[in-house]
N, C-alpha and C positions, 0 to 999 in steps of 0.2 A: 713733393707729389708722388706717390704712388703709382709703381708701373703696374700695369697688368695685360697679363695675355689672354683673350679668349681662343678656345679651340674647337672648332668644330666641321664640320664632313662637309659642307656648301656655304660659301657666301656667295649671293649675287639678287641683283635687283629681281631676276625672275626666276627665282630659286620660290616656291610658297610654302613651303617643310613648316613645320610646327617647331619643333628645334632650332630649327635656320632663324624664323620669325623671334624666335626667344631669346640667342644669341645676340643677333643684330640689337634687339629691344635692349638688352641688357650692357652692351657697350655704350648704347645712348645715355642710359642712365647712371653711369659710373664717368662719363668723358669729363662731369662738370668737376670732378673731384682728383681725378685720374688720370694721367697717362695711357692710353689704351690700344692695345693690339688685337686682332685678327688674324690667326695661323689658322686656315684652311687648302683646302684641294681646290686643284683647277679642273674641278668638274662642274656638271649642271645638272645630268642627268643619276638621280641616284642606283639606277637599274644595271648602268654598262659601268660608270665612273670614267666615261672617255675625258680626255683632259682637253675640253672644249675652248677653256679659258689660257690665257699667256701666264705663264708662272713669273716669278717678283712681286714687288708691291707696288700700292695705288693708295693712294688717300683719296678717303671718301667721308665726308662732314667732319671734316677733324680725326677721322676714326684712319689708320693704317691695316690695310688688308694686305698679306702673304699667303700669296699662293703658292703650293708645290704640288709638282705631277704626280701621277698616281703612276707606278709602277706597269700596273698590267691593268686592263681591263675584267671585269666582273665575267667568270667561264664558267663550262657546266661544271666542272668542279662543287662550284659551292651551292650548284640547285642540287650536285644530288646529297651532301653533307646537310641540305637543308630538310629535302624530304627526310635522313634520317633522324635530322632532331625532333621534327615534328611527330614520327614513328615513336618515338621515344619518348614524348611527352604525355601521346595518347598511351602510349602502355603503363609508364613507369609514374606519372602525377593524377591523369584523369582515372586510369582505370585503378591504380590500388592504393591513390591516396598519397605515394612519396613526395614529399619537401623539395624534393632538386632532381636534376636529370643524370644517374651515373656515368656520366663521361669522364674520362681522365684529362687532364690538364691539355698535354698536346695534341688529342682532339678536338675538343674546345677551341683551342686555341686556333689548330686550322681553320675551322669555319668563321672566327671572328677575322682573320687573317683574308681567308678567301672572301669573304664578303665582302669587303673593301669600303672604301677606299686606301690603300695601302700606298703610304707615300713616306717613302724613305728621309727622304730631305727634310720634311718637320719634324719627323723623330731627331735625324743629326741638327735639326738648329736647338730644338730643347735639349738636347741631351748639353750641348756646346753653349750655350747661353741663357738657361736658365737663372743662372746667378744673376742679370738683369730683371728680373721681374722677380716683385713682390708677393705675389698669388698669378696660378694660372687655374684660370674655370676650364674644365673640359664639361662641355656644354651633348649630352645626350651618351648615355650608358654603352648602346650597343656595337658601335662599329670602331675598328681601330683606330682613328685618329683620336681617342679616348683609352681603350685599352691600354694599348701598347705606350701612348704617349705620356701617360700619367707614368709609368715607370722611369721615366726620363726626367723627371722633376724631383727633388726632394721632397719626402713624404706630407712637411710639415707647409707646404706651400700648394700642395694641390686642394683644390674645389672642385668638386664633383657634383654638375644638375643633371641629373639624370634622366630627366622624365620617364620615370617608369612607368609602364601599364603592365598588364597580368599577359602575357604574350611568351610562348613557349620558351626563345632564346633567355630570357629574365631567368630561367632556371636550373642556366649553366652554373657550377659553384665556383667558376672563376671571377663572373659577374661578384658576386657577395662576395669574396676576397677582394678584387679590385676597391669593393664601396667598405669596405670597411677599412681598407690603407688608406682615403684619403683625408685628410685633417680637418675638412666641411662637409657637408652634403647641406646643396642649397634643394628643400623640396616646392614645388609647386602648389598644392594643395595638403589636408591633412591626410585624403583620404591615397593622396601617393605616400607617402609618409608610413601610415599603416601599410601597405603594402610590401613598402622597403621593412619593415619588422618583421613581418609574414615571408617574405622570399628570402632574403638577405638577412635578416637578426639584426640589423640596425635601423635607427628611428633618432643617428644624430642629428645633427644641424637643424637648421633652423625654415621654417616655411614663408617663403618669402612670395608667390605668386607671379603674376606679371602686371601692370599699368595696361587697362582697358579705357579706351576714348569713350566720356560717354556722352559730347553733342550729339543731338538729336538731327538727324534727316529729313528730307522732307521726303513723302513714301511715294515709291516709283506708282504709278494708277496701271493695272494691266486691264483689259478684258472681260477677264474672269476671274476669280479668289483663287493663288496659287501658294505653293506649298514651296521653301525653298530650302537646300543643299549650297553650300559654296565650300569646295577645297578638291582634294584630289579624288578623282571617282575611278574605284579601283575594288573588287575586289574585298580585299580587306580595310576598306574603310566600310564596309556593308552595303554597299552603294546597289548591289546587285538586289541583294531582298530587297531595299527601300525603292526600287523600280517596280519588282513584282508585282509589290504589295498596294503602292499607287495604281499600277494598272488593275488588279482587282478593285479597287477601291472605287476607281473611276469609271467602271463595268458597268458596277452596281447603283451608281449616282446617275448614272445616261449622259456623262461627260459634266460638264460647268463645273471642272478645274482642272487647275493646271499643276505639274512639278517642274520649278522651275531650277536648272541645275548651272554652277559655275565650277571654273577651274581647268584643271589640267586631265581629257577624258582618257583612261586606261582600258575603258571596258569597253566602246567601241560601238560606244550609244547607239541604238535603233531611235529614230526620230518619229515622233505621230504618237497616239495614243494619250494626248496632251503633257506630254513631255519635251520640254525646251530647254534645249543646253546652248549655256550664251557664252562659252568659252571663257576668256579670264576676262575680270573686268575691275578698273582706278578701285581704290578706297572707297572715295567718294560713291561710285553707281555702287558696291558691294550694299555701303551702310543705305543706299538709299530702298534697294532691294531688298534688307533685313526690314524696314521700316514697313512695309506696305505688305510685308507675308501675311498668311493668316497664322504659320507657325514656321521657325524654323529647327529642319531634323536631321540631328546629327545620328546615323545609325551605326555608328562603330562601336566595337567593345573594347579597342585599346586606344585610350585618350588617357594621357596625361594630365591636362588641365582643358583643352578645344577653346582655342583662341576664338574661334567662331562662332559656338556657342555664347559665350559671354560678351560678344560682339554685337548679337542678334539680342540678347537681354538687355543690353545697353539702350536697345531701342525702344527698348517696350514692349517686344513681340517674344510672345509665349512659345516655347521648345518644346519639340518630342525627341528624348535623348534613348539611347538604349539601355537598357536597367542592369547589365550584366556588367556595363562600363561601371565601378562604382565610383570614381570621379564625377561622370556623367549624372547618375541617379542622387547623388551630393547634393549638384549646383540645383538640380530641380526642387527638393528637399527643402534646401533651406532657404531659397530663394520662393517659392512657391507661386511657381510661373509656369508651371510646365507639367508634363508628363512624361511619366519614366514605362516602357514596356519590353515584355520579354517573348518572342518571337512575332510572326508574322501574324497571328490572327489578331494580337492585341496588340501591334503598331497598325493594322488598319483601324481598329478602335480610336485608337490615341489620337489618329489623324482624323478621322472622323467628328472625333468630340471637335480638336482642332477649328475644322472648318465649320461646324454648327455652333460656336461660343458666342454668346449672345454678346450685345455691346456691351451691356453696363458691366457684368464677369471680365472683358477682355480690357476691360480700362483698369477695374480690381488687379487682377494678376501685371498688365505693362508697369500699373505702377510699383508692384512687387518686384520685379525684373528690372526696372533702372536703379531701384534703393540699393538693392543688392551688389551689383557693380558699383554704383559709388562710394557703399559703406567697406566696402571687401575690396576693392582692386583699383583705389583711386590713387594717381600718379606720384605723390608725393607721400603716401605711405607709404608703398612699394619701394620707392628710390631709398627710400628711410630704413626699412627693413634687408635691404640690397647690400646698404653702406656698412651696418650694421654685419651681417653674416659675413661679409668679405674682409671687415677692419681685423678682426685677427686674426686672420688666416696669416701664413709669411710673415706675423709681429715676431716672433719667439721660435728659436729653434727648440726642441725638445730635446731633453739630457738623452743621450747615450747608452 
């Protein structure tokens, strides 16, 4: 049997990360075949990286998680190395078109360094026992428990999933060095895929996705026809326009609806205005709440693959994705469920159309929306295509 390490920045039951969720998903589906590890940090919070959790290990379903501390906590250090990448993206890629950010290696490298989570102790267990494990997946591009760790493994044994989105950091050129030493690249979608061609020059490995549930719920009944969000409300997931833009929306309607919002709030929700934030809530109430939306809208521009999106398709209920994501504008595309827009006068559109979709149209597109998850991302293809991208990784070392 086949050892394998996963590596990634948070494991824990009330971690909701997109990453985190992918990771965990992918231990699962590798446990029936595999030996399987979990070398992560004892954090929870990705913002500070305080070491919330006790460091060692725990078994969890079969699965063994390692925890190690983080060194220091996340300081202004790395807000201001971040405003200057961002300085640096807008001048050197948006305003004259360049491929990559001129930074030089060891400043790059500080800001993926100060970013954190920076944990000493999982670098010295790979570095020191790597020769046990047959493949190790470093599970999401950006943050050191990936950088740095992947140089601690033999070249011909790292797996690299990256979830990339089109996001400033993506176009450090340590990032493309890093994805082009690893001996896989597992991608999520085609349209990350092209991307990793586009940023990075490579477009190896192979597109494996994730395993979406797609039992049906029974649909929560509200009130009034509401519009729903479930993940982190923050910022740069868009959360901010996608409030705005409902609040204009709902101006111009004289109220009869609602946005209904879940998760973990970073923006520090103003309450009223028919906006209801219900905090985190089971599986179970999430799907049942995708079930009874009249749309659900994911308004970020950097998704990798949005677990929740294809969550909310599973149900039957038609998306308004943002169109600049082009992950995002993909699922809508080819699933033909949904609406893709680009800024705030044509997501109050989108959502508009949204809430006026007549039944017989809304039963057309749900059932566009569940074929597509279980033609594209049903359980036992994924696992298939998983086993597949990982069996030769760690088979053969490469000559010299």
């Amino acid at each position: 049997m086949k050892r394998i390490a996963i590596v990634v920045q948070r494991c824990h039951r009330d971690v909701a990360g997109g990453s985190e969720a992918l990771a965990w998903h992918y231990a699962q589906l590798l446990r029936a075949r595999c030996d399987v590890e979990i070398l992560t940090s004892c954090a929870l919070d990705y913002r500070s990286w305080d070491n919330a959790l006790p460091a060692g290990s725990e078994e969890h379903d079969g699965i063994t998680i390692r925890r190690f501390p983080s060194a220091w906590p996340r300081g202004s250090w790395f807000g201001e190395l971040h405003r200057r990448l961002l300085q640096a993206h807008a001048v050197h890629v948006e305003q004259r078109g360049e491929a990559e950010i001129p930074w030089r290696a060891p400043l790059a490298e500080q800001f993926v360094r100060a970013q954190g989570p920076w944990c000493p102790g999982l670098l010295d267990h790979l570095h020191a026992r790597h020769a046990g494990y047959d493949a190790v997946l470093f599970c999401t591009y950006l943050y050191p428990t990936t950088y740095f760790a992947m140089e601690c493994v033999p070249a011909h044994k790292r797996v690299l999933i990256p979830t990339l989105h089109d996001e400033p950091p993506a176009y450090l050129a340590i990032y493309a060095r890093a994805a082009q030493r690893a001996a896989r690249i597992v991608w999520l979608t085609e349209a990350e895929r092209r991307l990793g061609r586009r940023l990075w020059g490579t477009e190896a490995g192979a597109v494996v996705g994730m395993a979406v549930p797609v039992h049906p719920a029974a649909a929560v009944e509200r009130e009034l026809p509401y519009l729903l969000y479930c993940g982190r409300i923050d910022e740069s997931k868009g959360c901010r326009e996608l409030i705005a833009a409902f609040r204009e929306l709902r101006a111009r309607r004289r109220g009869a609806v609602e946005l209904v919002l879940t998760g973990a709030d970073h923006l520090g929700l103003r309450p009223g205005d028919g906006v209801h934030f219900l905090g985190f809530v089971d599986e179970a109430q999430k799907r049942r709440l995708m079930a009874g939306a009249r749309a659900f809208v994911m308004p970020s521009r950097w998704e990798s693959f949005s677990i929740v999106t294809l969550e909310a398709l599973a149900q039957g209920t038609p998306v308004v994705v943002n169109g600049d994501c082009e992950v995002l504008a993909d699922h809508v595309a080819q699933s033909r469920a949904g609406w893709s827009y680009r800024g705030s006068e044509e997501l109050q559109g989108c959502l508009a159309q949204a809430l006026d979709l007549a039944a017989e149209q809304r039963a057309v597109m749900g059932a566009n929306a569940r074929n597509y998850v279980a033609e594209q991302f049903e359980h036992e293809a994924v696992a298939h295509r998983l086993y597949a991208a990982i069996g030769t990784a760690g088979a053969t070392q490469p000559p010299l």
